[in-house]
C-alpha positions as CSV (number, residue, x, y, z in Angstrom):
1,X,64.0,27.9,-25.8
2,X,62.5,27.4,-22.5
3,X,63.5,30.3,-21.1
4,X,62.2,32.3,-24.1
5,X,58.8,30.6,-23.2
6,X,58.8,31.7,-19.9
7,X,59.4,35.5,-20.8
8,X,57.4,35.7,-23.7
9,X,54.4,35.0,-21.2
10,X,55.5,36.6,-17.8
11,X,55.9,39.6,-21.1
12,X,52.7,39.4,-22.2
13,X,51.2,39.1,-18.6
14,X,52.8,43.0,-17.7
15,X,51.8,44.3,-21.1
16,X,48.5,43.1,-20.8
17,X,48.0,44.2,-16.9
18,X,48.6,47.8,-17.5
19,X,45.3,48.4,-19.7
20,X,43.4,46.0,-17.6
21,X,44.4,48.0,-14.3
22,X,43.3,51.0,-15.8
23,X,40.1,49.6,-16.7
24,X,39.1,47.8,-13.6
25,X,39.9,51.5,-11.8
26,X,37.3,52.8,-14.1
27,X,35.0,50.1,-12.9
28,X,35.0,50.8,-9.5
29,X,35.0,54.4,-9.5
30,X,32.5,56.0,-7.2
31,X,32.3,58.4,-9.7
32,X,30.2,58.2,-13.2
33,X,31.9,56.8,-15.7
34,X,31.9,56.1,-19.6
35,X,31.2,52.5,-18.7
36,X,27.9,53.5,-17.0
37,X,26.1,54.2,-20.5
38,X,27.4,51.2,-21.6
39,X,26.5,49.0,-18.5
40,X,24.4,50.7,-16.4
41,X,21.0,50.0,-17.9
42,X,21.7,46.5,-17.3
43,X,22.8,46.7,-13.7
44,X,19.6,49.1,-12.3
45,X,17.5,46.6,-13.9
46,X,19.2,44.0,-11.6
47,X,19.3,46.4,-8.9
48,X,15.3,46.8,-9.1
49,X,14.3,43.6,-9.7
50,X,16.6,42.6,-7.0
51,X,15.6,45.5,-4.5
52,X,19.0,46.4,-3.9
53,X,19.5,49.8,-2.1
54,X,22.9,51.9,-4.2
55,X,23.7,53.7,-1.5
56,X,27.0,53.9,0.4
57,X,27.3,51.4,3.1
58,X,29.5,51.7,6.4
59,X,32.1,48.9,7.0
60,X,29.8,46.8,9.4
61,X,27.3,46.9,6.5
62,X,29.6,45.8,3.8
63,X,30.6,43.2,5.6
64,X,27.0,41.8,7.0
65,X,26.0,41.9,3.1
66,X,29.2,40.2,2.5
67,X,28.2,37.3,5.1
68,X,24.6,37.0,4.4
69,X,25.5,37.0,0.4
70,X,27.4,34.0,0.8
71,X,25.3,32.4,4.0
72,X,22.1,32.1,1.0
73,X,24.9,31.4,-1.7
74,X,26.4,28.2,0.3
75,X,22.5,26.7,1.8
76,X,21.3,26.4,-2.1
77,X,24.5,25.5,-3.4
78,X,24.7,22.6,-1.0
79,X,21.2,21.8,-1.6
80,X,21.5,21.2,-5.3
81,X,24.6,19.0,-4.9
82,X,23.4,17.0,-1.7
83,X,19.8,16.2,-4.3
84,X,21.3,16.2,-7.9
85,X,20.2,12.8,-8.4
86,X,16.6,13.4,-8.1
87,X,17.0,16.8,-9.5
88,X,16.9,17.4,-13.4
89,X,20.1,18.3,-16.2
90,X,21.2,14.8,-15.0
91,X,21.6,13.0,-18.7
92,X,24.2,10.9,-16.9
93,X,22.3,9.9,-13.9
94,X,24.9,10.8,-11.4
95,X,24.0,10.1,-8.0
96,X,23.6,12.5,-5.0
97,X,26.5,13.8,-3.6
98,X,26.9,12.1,0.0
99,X,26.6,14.8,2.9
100,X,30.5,15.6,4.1
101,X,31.3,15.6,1.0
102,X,28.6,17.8,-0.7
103,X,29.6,20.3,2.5
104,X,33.3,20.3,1.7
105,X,32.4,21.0,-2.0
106,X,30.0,23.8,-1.3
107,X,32.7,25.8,0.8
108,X,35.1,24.5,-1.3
109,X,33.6,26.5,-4.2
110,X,31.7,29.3,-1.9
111,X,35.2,30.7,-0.7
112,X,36.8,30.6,-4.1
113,X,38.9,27.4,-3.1
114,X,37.4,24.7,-5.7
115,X,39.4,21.9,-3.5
116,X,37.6,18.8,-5.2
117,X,37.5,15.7,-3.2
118,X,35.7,13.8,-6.2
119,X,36.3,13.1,-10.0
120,X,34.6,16.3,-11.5
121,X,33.2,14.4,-14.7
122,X,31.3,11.9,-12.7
123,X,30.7,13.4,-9.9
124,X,28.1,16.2,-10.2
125,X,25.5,16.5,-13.0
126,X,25.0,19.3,-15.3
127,X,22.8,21.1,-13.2
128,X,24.9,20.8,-10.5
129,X,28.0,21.7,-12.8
130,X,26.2,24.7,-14.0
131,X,24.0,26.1,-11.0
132,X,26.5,25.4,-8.8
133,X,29.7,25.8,-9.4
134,X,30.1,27.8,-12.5
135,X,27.5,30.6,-10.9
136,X,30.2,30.2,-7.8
137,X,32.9,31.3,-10.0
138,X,31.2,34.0,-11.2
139,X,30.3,35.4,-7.4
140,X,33.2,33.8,-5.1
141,X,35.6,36.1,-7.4
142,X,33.3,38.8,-7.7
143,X,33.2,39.0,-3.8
144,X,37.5,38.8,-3.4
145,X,37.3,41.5,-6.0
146,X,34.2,43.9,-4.0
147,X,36.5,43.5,-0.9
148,X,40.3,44.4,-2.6
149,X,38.4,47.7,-3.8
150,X,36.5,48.3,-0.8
151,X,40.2,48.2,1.3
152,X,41.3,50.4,-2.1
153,X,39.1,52.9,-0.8
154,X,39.7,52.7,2.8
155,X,43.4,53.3,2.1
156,X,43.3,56.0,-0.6
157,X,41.1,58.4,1.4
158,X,37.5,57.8,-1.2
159,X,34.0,59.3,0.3
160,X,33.7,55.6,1.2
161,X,34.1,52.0,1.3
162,X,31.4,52.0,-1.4
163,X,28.4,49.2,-1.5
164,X,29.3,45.9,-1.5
165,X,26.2,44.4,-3.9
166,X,27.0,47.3,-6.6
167,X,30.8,46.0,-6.4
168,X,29.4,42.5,-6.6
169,X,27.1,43.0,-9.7
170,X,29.5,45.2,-11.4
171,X,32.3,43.1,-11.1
172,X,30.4,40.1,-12.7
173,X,28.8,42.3,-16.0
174,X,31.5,44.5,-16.6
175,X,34.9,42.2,-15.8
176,X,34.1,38.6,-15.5
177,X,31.2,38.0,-17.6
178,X,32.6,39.8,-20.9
179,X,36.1,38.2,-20.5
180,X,34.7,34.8,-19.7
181,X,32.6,34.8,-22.8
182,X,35.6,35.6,-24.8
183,X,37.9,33.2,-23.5
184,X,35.0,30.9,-23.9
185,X,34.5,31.3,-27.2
186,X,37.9,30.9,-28.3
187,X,38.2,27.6,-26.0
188,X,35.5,26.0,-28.4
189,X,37.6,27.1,-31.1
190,X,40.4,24.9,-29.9
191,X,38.4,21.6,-29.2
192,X,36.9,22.1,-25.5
193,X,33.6,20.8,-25.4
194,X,30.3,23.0,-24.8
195,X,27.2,21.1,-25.0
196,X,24.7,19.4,-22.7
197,X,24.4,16.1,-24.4
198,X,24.9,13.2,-22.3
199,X,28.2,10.6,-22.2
200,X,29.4,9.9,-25.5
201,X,29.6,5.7,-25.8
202,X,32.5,4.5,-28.2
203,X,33.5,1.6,-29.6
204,X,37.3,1.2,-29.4
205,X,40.0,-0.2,-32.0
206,X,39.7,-3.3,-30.5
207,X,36.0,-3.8,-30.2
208,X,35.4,-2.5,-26.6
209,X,33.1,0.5,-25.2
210,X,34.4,3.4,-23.9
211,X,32.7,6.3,-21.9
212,X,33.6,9.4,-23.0
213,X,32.3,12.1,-21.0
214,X,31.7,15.1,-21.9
215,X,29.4,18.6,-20.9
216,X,29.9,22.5,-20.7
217,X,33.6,22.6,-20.3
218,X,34.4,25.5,-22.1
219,X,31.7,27.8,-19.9
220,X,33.3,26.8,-16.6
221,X,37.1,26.4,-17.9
222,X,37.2,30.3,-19.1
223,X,35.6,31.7,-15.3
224,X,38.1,28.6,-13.8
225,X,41.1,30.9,-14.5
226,X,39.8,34.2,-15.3
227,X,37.9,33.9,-11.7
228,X,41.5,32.0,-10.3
229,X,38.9,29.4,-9.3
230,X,40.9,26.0,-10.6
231,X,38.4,23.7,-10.2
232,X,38.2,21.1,-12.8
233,X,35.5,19.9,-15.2
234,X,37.7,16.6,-15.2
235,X,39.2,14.8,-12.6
236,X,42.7,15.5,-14.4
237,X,41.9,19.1,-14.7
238,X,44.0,21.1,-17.0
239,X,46.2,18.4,-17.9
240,X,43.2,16.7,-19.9
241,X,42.8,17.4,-23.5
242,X,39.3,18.5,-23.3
243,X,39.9,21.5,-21.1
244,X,43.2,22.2,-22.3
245,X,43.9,20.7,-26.0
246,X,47.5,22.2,-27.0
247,X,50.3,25.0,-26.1
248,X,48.6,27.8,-27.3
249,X,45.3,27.0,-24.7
250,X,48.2,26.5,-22.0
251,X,49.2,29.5,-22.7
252,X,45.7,31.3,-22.8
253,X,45.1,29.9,-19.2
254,X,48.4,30.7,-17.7
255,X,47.2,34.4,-19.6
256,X,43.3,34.4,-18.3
257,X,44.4,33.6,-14.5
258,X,47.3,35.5,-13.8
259,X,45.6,38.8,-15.6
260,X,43.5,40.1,-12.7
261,X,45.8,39.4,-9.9
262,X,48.3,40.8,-12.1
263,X,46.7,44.1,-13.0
264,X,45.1,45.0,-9.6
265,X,48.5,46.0,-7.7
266,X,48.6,49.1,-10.6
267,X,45.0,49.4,-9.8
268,X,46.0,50.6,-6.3
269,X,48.2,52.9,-8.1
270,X,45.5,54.6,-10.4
271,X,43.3,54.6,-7.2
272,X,46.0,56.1,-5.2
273,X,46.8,58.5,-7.8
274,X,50.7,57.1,-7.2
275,X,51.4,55.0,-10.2
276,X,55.0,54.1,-8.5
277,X,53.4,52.8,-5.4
278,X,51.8,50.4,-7.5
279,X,54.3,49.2,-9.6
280,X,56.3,48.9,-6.1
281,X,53.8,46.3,-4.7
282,X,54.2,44.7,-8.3
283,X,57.3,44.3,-8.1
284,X,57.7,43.3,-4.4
285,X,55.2,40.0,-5.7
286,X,56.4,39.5,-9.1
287,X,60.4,38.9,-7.7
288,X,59.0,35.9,-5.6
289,X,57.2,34.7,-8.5
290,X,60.5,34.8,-10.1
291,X,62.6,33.2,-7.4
292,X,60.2,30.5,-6.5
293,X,59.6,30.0,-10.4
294,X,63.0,29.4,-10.6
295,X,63.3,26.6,-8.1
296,X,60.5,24.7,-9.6
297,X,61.9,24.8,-13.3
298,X,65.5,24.3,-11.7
299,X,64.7,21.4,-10.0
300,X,62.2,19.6,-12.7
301,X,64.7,20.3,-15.5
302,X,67.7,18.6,-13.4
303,X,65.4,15.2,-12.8
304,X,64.9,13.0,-10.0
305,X,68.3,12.0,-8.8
306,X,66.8,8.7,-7.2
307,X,65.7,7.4,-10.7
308,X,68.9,8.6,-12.2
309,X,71.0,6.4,-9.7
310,X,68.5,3.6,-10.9
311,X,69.4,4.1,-14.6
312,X,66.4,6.0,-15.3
313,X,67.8,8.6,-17.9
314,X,66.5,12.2,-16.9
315,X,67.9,14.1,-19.9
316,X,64.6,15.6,-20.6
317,X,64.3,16.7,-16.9
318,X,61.6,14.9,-14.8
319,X,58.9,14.0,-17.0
320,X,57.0,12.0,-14.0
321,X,53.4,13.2,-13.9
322,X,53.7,15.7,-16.5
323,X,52.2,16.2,-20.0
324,X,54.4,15.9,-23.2
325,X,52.6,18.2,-25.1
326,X,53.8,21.2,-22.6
327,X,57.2,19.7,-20.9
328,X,59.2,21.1,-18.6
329,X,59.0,25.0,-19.4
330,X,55.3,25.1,-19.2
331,X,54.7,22.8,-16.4
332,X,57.0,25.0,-14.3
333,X,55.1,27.8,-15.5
334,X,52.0,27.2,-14.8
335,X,52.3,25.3,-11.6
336,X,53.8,29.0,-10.6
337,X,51.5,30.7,-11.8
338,X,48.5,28.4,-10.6
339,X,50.0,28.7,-6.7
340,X,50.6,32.5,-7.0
341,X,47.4,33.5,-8.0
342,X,46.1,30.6,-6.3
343,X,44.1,29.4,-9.0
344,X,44.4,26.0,-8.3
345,X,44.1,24.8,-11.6
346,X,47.2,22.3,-13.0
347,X,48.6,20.7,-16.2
348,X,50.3,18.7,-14.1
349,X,50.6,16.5,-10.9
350,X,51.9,18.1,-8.6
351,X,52.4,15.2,-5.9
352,X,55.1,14.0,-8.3
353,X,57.0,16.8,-8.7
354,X,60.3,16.7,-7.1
355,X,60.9,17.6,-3.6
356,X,62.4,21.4,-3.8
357,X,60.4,21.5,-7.4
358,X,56.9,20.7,-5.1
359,X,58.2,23.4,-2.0
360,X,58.3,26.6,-4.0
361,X,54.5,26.0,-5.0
362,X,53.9,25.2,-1.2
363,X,55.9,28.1,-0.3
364,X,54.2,30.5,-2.2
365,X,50.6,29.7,-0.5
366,X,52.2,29.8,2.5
367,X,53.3,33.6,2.0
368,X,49.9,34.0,-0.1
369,X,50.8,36.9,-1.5
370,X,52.5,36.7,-4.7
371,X,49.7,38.1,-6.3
372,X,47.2,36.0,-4.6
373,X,43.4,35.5,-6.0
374,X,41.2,37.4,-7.1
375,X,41.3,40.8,-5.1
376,X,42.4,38.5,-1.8
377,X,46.2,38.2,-3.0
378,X,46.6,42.4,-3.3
379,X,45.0,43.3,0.0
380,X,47.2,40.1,1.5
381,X,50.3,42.3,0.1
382,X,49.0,45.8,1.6
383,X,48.3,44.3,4.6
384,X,52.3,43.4,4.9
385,X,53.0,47.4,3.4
386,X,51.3,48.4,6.8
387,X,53.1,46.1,8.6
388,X,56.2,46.5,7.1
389,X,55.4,50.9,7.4
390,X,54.7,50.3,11.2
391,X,58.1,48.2,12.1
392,X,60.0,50.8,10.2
393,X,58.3,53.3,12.2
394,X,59.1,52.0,15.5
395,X,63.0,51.6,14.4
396,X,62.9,55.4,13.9
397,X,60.5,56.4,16.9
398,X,58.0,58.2,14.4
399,X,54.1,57.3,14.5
400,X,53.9,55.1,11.5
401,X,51.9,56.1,8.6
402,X,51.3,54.6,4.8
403,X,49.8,56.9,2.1
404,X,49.2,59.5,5.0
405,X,47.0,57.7,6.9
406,X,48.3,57.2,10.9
407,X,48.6,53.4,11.7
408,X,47.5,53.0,15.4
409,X,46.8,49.9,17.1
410,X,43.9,49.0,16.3
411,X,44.5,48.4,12.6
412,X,47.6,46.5,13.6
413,X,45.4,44.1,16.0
414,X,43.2,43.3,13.2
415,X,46.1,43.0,10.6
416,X,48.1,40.7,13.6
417,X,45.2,38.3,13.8
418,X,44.7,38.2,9.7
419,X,48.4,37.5,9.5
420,X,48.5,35.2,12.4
421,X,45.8,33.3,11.4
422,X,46.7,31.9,8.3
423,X,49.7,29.6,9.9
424,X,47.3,28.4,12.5
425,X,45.0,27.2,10.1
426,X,47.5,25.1,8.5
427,X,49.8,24.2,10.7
428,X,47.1,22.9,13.6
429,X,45.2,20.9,11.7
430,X,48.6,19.0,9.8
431,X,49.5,18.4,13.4
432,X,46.2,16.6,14.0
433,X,46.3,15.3,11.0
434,X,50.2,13.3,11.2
435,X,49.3,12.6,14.9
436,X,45.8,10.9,14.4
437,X,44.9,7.4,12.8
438,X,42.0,9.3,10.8
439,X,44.0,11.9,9.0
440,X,47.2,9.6,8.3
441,X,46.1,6.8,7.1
442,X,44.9,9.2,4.2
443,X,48.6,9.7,3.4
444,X,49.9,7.2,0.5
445,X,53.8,7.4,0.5
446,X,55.0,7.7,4.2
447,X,57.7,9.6,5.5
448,X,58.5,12.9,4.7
449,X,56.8,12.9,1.5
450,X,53.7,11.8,3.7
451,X,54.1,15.4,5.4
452,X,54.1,17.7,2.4
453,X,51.1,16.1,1.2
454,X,49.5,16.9,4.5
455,X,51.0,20.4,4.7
456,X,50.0,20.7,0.9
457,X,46.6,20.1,1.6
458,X,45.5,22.2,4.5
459,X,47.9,25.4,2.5
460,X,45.8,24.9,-0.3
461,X,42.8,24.7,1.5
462,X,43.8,27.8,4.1
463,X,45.1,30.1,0.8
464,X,42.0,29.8,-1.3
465,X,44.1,27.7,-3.8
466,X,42.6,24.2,-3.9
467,X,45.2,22.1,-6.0
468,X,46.5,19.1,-3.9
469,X,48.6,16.7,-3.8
470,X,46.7,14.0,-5.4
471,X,48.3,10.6,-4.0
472,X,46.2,12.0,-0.5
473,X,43.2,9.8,-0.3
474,X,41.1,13.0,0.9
475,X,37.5,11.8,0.8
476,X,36.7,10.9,3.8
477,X,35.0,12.2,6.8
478,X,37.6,13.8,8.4
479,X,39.0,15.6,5.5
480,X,35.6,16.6,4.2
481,X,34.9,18.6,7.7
482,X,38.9,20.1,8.2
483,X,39.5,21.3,4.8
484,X,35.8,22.5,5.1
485,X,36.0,24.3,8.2
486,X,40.1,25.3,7.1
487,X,38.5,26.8,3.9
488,X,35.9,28.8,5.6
489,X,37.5,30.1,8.3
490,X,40.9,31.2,6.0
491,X,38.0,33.3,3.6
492,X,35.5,35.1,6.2
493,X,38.1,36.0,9.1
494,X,40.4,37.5,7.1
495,X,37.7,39.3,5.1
496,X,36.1,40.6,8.1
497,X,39.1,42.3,9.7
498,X,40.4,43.9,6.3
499,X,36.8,45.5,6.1
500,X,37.6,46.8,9.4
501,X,40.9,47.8,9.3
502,X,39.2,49.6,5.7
503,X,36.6,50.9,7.8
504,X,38.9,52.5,10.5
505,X,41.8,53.9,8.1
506,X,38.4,55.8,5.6
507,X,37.5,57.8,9.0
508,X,41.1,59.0,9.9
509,X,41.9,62.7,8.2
510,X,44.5,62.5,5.6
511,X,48.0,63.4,7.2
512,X,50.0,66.0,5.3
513,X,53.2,65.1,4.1
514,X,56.4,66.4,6.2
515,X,60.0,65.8,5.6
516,X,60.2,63.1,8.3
517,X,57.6,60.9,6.2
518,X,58.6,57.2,5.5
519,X,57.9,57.0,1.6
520,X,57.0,53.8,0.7
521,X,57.0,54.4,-2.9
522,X,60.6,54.0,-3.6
523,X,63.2,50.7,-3.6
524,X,64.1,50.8,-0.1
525,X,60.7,50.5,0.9
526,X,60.6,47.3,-2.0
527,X,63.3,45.9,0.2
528,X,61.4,46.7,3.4
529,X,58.6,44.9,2.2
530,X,60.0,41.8,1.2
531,X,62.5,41.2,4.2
532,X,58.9,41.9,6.3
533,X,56.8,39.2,4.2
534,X,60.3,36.8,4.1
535,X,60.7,37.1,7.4
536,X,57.4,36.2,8.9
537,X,56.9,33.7,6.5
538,X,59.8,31.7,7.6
539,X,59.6,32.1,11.1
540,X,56.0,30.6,11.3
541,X,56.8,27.7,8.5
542,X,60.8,26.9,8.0
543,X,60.4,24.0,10.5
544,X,57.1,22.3,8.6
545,X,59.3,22.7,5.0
546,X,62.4,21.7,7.0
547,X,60.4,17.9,7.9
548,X,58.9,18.0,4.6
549,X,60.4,19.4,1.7
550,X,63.8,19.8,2.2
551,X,64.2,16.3,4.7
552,X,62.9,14.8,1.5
553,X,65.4,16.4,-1.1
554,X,68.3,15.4,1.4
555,X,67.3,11.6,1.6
556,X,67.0,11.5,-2.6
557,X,70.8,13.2,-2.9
């Protein structure tokens, strides 16, 4: 039964992603499309009001609006939170945020992260829940997305990169926006709350009073996995009933977050007018989804052999941390699924999953590309196709080039320092971290245990993901600023060298195809393109899952 579960959803997921890839190529066409008469008269009215200038931008001025977008996005953001107490929509008179913390949320929820170092329900007020960090997940998706298609465009020879605030406003009224409403809507109909009235106050069985609190769930939990945002409402997140009442919600969040990043690899296929190159790239993610799924449900279903020695039974598998009303199957499942697209959402606690059961997660924003966020995960995968197209080139002493553009040095600089950065900004700051009073005294079960929480953290924080392992006692200063600065600098550097590298590979003249060129639409090019992303990914982090991870597993046997 669990394994008919799993493949009814990964099922649905393909079948579903196919008419959603064809749409979203619609969307971003540079041409005029049927969607324009539907949308458009809503857009120029934003456009004008807004004074926004349509026409195509160069790279350099994608990416300045890009910056500057998000510069203004962030300042009022952290405003709001840093003042909600003074500031109206506060029915439950929740104080203001303190400063570190209010600038680790704002970047947390500016570069589409939603790492939460407080309780959600009684931490920010409705206004801040609202203004903040729903209108966040609306435009910290919407900007992944603007950039995925921009790179689109760069690599499949378009007039341009396109304009980066048309991308931005199209991809909230004519993707996010409609689907969120819709997901929304159903949501109620299970039970999630929408409403701005104030804590509920109960009286218990027994006499006593209870605070139940409650808000508009339902708006933010739709855009939370639609967007792959993951931030929660409530401090549990997805595992609490009032953002996620029974299997068939599971089901529709596992659905809502995984669609997007699911769809966007055949997107590059429609845009590339080579359907097999995208189902290639789909394929290359979606069999390390399946092997890292694997190891999570492998290992939860077996149990914890430490509480088996103890007489613990663990015939239902290793129910520690985990909700009843979705077991083993859909726990595995979605904690996949929430670490591939790097959502960050979770029905479950992922600090108590077991060791190897916790790695494949870890191991999966580590490579952060198995389908990735939001537009972020895809252009992570190309990035490894060129890489992969130029190693393969130099084994065969022919210029390298990927859907007949030449691939000189200078996109490989830019895609070296992308790649490259993303270890350093985990694996520096754990180091600091374990080695400094400040960042391990955070750290509530020491040993190796102590280390994957560590490593957890700053992955999470580096891949855009934001779940955690919980048992880390994060809010403090010196979390508040690393995962901050982690979270900023894994969004903007890497987005600012893929605009370049799109940039540099739109002003190149199409190369025409020969005999002697390396197609990278076929299976050995698949196989190419996973020993390249396997490869570097366990060079730069086998040693870190070796102390933490693994050590652990061994000392449990």
């Amino acid at each position: 039964m669990d394994f008919l579960q799993i493949g009814v959803v990964l099922a649905l997921v393909v079948i579903l992603a196919i008419p959603m890839a064809k749409y979203l190529t619609n969307v971003y066409s540079l041409e005029i499309t049927k969607q324009d008469s539907m949308f458009g008269k809503i857009e120029r009215v934003i456009f004008k009001l807004s004074g926004i200038d349509t026409n195509d931008m160069r790279w350099q001025q994608y990416a300045k609006a890009l910056l500057l977008s998000n510069l203004v996005m962030f300042i009022i953001s952290y405003i709001i939170i840093r003042f909600q107490g003074v500031l109206p929509g506060n029915p439950s008179k929740i104080d203001s945020m303190e400063p570190l913390l209010a600038f680790n949320t704002a970047a947390s929820f500016l570069t589409n992260t939603n790492l939460q170092h407080y309780s959600g329900e009684s931490g920010l007020s409705y206004l801040s829940q609202m203004a903040v960090i729903i209108f966040l997940m609306f435009t910290t998706p919407a900007t992944g997305l603007s950039l995925c298609l921009a790179f689109f465009r760069g690599l499949t020879n378009q007039r341009s990169i396109g304009n980066f605030y048309v991308d931005l406003i199209r991809s909230i009224t004519r993707v996010l926006l409609p689907l969120s409403i819709l997901i929304g809507l159903v949501l109620v109909s299970q039970g999630v709350p929408q409403t701005l009235n104030p804590t509920a106050i109960a009286t218990t069985l027994e006499g006593a009073t209870q605070n139940i609190a409650r808000g508009p769930v339902a708006a933010l939990e739709s855009i939370k996995h639609i967007g792959t945002n993951g931030g929660g409402f409530f401090g549990g997140n997805s595992a609490h009933p009032f953002e996620n009442p029974n299997g068939f919600t599971n089901v529709l969040e596992i659905l809502s977050m995984f669609l997007i990043p699911a769809a966007l690899p055949l997107t590059f296929g429609y845009m590339a007018r080579n359907k097999k190159q995208g189902w290639i790239l789909f394929s290359a993610m979606g069999l390390m989804l399946l092997v890292f799924l694997s190891i999570t449900y492998i290992n939860e279903k077996n149990g914890n052999p430490a509480l088996e020695k103890i007489g613990l039974s663990q015939e239902n598998g290793s129910m520690e941390g985990k909700e009843v009303r979705f077991g083993i199957a859909q726990s595995a499942l979605f904690t996949s699924v929430t670490t591939a697209a790097t959502t960050g959402s979770v029905n479950n606690m992922h600090d108590t999953l077991t060791p190897l059961g916790g790695m494949a997660p870890l191991a999966m924003m580590m490579l952060n590309c198995v389908f990735g966020g939001d537009g972020v995960g895809t252009v992570n995968i190309l990035m490894y196709s060129v890489m992969a197209v130029f190693l393969a080139g130099l084994m065969v002493g022919r210029t390298p080039e990927f859907l007949g553009k030449k691939i000189e040095g200078k996109e490989m600089k830019l895609i070296a320092i992308a790649i490259l950065l993303h270890p350093l900004i985990i694996l520096v700051p754990s180091a600091i971290a374990l080695a400094t009073q400040l960042g391990s005294s955070a750290i509530s079960n020491p040993g190796f245990h102590g280390i994957s929480q560590v490593v957890y953290e700053f992955t999470s924080s580096a891949a855009n993901n934001g779940s955690g392992f919980e048992g880390l006692g994060d809010n403090t200063p010196f979390w508040n600023i690393l995962t901050g600065l982690v979270m900023l600098f894994g969004r903007y550097f890497s987005m600012i060298a893929m605009i370049a590298v799109a940039g540099s590979l739109l002003a190149k003249k199409r190369v025409p195809e020969t005999i002697g060129t390396f197609k990278t639409d076929n299976s050995t090019f698949l196989v190419i393109l996973l020993a390249t992303v396997l490869i570097i990914g366990a060079l730069t982090f086998f040693p870190v899952i070796a102390l933490g991870p693994v050590a652990e597993w061994l000392t449990i046997r």
